[in-house]
N, C-alpha and C positions, 0 to 999 in steps of 0.2 A: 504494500500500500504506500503510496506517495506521501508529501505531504501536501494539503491545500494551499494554493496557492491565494494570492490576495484576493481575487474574486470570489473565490471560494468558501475564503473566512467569511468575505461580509456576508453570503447568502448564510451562513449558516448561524451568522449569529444574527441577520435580520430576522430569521424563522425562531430562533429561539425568541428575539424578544416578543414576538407577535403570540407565539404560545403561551408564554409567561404573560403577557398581557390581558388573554383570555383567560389561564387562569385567578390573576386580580378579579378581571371584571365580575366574574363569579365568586369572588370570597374562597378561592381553594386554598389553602395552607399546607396542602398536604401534595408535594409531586406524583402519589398513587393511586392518587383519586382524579382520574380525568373526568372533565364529564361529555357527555356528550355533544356538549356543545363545542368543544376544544379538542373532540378525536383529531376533526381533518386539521390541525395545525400542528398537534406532537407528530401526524403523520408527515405532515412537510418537512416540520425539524427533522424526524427522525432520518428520512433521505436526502436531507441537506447538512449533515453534518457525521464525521466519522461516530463511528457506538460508542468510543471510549471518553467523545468529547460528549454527546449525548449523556451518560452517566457521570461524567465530572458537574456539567452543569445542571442536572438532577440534584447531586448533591450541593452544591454551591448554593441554589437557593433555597434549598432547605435549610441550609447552614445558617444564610444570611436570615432570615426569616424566625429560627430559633434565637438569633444572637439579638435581635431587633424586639422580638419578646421579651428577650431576658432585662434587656434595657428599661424596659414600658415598665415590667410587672415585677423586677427583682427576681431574687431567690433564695432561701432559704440555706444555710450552707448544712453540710450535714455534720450530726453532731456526734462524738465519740462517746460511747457509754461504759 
């Protein structure tokens, strides 16, 4: 497998944000939970971009998205008994 070249990146991460986009507009938190409103777009990402970078940025914004809650809501540390 090659690497993508510049035209390549931008498709691939124009498809992601349009996916990610869809799932905001719906309220999804969760990269697992597609809904059906957003199949045909993780379908676009997913052929617009290598599977490895597909699964980097699965988790990337779940990442981001945990780190962004932890911010809002705190956390609790845990405590030694």
């Amino acid at each position: 497998m090659s690497f993508p070249d510049r035209a390549q990146r931008k498709t691939c991460w124009d498809s992601r944000d349009r996916y990610w986009e869809c799932l905001d507009s719906h309220n999804i938190r969760d990269s697992s939970r597609i809904p059906k409103e957003c199949t045909e777009f993780r379908k676009i990402f997913e052929k617009s971009c290598p599977p490895k970078w597909v699964t980097h940025f699965d988790r990337k914004r779940d990442y981001e998205l945990f780190k962004e809650k932890m911010q809002k809501e705190g956390f609790e540390p845990i405590r030694e008994t």
